[in-house]
C-alpha positions as a Python dict, from the first residue, in 0.01 Angstrom:
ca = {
    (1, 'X'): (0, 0, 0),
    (2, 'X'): (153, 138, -317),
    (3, 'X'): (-60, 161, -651),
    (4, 'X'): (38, -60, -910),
    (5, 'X'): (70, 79, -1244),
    (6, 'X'): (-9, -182, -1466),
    (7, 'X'): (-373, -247, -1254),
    (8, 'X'): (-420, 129, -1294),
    (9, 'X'): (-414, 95, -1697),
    (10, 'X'): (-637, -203, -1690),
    (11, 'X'): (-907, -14, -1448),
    (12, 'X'): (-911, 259, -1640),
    (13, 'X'): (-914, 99, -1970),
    (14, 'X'): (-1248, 190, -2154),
    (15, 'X'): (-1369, -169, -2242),
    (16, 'X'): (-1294, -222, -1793),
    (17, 'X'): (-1551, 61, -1742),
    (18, 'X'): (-1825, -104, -2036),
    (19, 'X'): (-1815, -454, -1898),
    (20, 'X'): (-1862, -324, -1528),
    (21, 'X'): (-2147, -113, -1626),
    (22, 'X'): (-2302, -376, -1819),
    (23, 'X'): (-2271, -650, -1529),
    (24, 'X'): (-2463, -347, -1355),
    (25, 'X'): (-2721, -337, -1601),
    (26, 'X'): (-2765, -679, -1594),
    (27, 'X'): (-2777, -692, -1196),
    (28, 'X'): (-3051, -480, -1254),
    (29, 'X'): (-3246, -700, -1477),
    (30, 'X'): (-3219, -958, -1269),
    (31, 'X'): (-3306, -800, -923),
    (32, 'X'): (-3597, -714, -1074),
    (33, 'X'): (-3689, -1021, -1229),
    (34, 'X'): (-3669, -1174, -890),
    (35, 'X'): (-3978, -964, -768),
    (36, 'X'): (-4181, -1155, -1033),
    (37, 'X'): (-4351, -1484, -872),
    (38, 'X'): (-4390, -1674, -1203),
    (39, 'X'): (-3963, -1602, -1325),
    (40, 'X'): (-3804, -1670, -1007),
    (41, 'X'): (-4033, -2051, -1008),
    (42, 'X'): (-3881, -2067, -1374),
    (43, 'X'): (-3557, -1949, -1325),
    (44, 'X'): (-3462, -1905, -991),
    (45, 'X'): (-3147, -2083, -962),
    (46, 'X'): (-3049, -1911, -1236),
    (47, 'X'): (-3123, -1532, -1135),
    (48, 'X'): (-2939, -1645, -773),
    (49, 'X'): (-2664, -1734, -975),
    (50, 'X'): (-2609, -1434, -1211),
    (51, 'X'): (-2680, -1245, -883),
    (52, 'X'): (-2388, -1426, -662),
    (53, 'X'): (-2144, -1378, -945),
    (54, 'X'): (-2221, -996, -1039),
    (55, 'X'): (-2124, -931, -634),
    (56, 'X'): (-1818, -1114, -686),
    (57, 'X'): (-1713, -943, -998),
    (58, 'X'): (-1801, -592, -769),
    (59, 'X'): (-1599, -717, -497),
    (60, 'X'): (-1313, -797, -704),
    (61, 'X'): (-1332, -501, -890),
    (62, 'X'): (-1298, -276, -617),
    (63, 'X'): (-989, -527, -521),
    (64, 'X'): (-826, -396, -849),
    (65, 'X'): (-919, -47, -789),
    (66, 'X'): (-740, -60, -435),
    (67, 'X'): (-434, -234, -596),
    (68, 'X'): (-432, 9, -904),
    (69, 'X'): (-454, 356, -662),
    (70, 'X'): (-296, 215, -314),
    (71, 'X'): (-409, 429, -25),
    (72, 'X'): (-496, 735, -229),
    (73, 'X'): (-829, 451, -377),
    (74, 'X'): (-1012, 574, -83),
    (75, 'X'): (-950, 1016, -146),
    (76, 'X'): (-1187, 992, -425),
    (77, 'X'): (-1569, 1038, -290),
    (78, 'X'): (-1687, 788, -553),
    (79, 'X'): (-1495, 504, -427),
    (80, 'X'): (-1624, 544, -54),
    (81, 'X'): (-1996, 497, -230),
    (82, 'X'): (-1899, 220, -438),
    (83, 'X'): (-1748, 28, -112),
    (84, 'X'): (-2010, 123, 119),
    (85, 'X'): (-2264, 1, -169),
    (86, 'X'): (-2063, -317, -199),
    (87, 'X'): (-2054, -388, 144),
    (88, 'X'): (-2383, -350, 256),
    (89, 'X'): (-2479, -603, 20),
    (90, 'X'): (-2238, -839, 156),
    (91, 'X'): (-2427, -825, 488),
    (92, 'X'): (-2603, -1176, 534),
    (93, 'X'): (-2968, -1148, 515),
    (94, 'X'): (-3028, -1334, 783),
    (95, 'X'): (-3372, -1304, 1018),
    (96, 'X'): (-3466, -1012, 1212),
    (97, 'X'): (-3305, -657, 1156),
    (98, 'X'): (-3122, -833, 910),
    (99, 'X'): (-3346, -939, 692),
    (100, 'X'): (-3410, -614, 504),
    (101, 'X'): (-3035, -646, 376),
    (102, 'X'): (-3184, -866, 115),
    (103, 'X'): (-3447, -635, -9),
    (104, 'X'): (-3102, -389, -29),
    (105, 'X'): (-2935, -564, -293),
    (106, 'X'): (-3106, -334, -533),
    (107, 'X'): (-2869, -61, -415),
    (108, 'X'): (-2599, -173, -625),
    (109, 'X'): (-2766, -57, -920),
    (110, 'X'): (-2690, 289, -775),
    (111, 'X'): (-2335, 189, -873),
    (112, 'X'): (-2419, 327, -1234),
    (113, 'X'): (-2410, 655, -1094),
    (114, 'X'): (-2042, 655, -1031),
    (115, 'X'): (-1984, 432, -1360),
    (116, 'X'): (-2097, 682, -1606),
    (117, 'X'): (-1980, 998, -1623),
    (118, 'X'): (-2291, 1214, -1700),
    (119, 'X'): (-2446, 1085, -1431),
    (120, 'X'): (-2172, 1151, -1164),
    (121, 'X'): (-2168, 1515, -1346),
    (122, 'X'): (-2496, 1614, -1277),
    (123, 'X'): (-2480, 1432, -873),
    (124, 'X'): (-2218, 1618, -798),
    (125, 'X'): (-2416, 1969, -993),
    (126, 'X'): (-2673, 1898, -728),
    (127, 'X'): (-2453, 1846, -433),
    (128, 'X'): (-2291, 2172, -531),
    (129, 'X'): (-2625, 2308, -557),
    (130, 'X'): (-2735, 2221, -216),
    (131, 'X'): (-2635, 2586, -11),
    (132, 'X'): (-2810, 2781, -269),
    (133, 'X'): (-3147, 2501, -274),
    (134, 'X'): (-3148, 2543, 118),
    (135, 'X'): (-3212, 2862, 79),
    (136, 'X'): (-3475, 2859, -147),
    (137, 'X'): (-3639, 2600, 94),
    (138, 'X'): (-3586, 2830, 381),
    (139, 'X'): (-3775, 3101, 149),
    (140, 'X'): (-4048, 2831, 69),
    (141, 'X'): (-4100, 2725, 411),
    (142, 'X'): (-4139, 3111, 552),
    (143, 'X'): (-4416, 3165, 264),
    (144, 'X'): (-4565, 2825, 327),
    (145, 'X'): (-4622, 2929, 712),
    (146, 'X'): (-4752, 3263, 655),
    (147, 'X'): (-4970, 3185, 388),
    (148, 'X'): (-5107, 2880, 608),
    (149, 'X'): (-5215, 3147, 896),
    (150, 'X'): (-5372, 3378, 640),
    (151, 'X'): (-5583, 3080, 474),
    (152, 'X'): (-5655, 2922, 835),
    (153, 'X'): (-5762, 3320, 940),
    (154, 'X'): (-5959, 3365, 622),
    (155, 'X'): (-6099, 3037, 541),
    (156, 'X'): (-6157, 2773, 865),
    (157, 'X'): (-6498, 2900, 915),
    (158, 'X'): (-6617, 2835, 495),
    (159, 'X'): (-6381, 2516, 439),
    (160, 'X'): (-6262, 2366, 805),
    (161, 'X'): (-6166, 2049, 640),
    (162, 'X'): (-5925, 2200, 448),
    (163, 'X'): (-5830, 2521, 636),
    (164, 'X'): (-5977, 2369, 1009),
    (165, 'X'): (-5623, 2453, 1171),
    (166, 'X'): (-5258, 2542, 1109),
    (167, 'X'): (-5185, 2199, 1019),
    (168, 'X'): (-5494, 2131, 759),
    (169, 'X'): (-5398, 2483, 608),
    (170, 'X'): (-5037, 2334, 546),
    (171, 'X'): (-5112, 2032, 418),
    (172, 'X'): (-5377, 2217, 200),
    (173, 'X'): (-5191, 2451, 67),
    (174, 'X'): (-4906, 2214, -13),
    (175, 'X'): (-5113, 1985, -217),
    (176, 'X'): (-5262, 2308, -410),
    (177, 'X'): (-4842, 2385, -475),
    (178, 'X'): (-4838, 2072, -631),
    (179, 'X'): (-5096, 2148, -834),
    (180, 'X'): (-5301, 1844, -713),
    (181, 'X'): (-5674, 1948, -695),
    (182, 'X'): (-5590, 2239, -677),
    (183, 'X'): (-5909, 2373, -849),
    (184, 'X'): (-6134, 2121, -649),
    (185, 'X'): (-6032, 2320, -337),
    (186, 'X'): (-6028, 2683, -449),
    (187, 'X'): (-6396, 2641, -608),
    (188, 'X'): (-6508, 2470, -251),
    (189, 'X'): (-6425, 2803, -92),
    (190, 'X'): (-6546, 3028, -347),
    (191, 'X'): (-6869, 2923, -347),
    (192, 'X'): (-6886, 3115, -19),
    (193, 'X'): (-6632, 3351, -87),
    (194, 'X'): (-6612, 3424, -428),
    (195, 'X'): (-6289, 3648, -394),
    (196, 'X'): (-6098, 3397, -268),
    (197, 'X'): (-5917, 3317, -573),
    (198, 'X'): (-5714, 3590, -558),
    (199, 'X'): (-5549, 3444, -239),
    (200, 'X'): (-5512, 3055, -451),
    (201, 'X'): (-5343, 3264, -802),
    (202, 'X'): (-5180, 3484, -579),
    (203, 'X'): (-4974, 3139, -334),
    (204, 'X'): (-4940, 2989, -666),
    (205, 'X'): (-4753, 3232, -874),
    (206, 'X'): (-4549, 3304, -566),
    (207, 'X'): (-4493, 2948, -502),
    (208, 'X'): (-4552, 2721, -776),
    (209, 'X'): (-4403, 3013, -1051),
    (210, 'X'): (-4169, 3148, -861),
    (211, 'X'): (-3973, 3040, -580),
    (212, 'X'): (-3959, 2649, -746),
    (213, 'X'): (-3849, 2751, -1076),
    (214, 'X'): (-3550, 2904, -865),
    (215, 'X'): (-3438, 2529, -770),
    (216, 'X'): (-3435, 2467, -1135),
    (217, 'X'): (-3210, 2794, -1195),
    (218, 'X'): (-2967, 2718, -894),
    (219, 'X'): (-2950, 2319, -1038),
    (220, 'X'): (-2896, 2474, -1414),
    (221, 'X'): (-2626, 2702, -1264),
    (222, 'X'): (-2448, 2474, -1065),
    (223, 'X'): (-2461, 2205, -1387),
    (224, 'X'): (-2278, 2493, -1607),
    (225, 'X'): (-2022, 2528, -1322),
    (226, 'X'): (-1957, 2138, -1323),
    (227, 'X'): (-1898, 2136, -1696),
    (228, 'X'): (-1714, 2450, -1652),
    (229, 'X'): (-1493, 2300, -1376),
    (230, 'X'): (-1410, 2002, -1606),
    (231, 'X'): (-1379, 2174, -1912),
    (232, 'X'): (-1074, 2367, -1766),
    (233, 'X'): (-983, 2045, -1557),
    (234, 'X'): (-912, 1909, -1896),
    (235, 'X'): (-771, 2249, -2078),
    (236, 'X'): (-503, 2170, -1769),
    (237, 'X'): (-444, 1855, -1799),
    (238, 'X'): (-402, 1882, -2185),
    (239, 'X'): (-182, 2185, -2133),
    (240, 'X'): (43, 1982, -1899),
    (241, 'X'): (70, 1702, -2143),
    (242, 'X'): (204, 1953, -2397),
    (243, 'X'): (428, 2104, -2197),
    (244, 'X'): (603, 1750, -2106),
    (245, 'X'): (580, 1722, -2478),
    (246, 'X'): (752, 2047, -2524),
    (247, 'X'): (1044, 1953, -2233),
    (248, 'X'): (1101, 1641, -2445),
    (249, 'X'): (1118, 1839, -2760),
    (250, 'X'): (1397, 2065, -2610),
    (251, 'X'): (1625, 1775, -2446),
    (252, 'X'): (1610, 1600, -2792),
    (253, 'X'): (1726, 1903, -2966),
    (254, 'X'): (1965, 1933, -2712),
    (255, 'X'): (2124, 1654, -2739),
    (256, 'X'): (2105, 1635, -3068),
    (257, 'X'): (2308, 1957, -3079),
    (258, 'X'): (2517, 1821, -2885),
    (259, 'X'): (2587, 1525, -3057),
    (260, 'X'): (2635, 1716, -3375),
    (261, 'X'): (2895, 1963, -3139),
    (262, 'X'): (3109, 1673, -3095),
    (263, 'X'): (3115, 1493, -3416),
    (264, 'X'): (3264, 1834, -3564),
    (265, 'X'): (3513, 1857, -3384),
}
């Protein structure tokens, strides 16, 4: 299928973009009106009906889309989500395995995500950031485990619900990353050893300090490389313009000269 031109300028006219993401907004509203007992007895038909017609508008947006872009609609990662989105929600929720398509209507809010433009921005920052985030998580793991045998070694005898085996000392020392309790469990075992808190500041810095603020570095970094990608995306892209701006320039002289070449002589 070949992309029509004039459905290209009217999907990618601004005011296109505002309506769709308001209908989304809306949807919103309205799927979560429906979870309250006492609106959907007032105004159920109603919320059904703003429902229905928001997934028609979606499904007839991404009609346009297709039209506008022909084949090349479905090289851009953000339309596969949008039609995968879409199409779930077309599923009938029906009984059985089916029925939780219903509850998955509220997906389609998601669609905001590829609507706006800050928001795709920082998905795709995290995406990028995923290699370097693995391997903080493989670094967070490997201290998790070894700090679970030292606390299980150190501590199952003073605090066995907490520290009992390998799998309480996990779970333990997980919450006290979180910062949850953390306290409540660190003074339990110090009342019988009083030194332990040198092991609880000790995981924390290492864990809580340390090794998560580097998820929040690799996210920052990857968000400056997304901007950075853009910005010179759009250096290029104004660069190109100017140069077919320039071509222009030079034919019109051109033949401007040579109009003025032949009224001379």
């Amino acid at each position: 299928m070949f992309p029509n031109a004039r459905l290209r300028v009217l999907v990618t006219d601004p005011w296109f973009t505002k309506v769709i993401t308001t209908l989304i907004v809306i949807n919103a509203l309205v799927l979560g009106a429906e979870t309250s007992p006492e609106l959907v007895a007032s105004f159920g038909p109603v919320l059904h009906a703003v429902d229905r017609v928001a997934l028609v508008v979606f499904v007839v947006e991404l009609i346009l889309r297709f039209g506008a872009y022909g084949t090349s609609f479905f090289r851009d990662p953000w339309n596969w989500f949008d039609t995968v989105v879409v199409a779930i929600t077309l599923v009938p929720a029906g009984s059985g395995a089916f029925s939780v398509m219903r509850a998955l209507r509220v997906i389609r809010v998601l669609r905001l995500v590829s609507v706006v433009p800050s928001m795709r921005r920082v998905v795709a920052a995290l995406l990028s950031a995923l290699p370097g985030m693995a391997s903080i998580t493989a670094l967070l793991t490997l201290v998790l485990y070894v700090s679970g045998i030292i606390a299980t070694k150190l501590f199952s005898d003073v605090a066995p619900k907490h520290f009992g085996d390998l799998g309480d000392s996990l779970f333990t020392l997980f919450q006290v990353m979180t910062g949850d309790a953390w306290s409540d469990v660190s003074r339990a075992v110090m009342e019988q050893q009083p030194y332990a808190w040198v092991f609880f500041i000790g995981f924390l810095v290492v864990t809580s300090f340390t090794v998560l603020n580097l998820f929040i570095a690799v996210a920052v970094s990857a968000m400056e490389n997304q901007v950075g990608e853009e910005r010179a995306e759009r250096d290029r892209e104004e660069m190109e313009v100017t140069m077919d701006v320039l071509a222009e320039i030079r034919m019109l002289r051109a033949e401007v000269q040579a109009m003025r070449e032949t009224t001379a002589n």
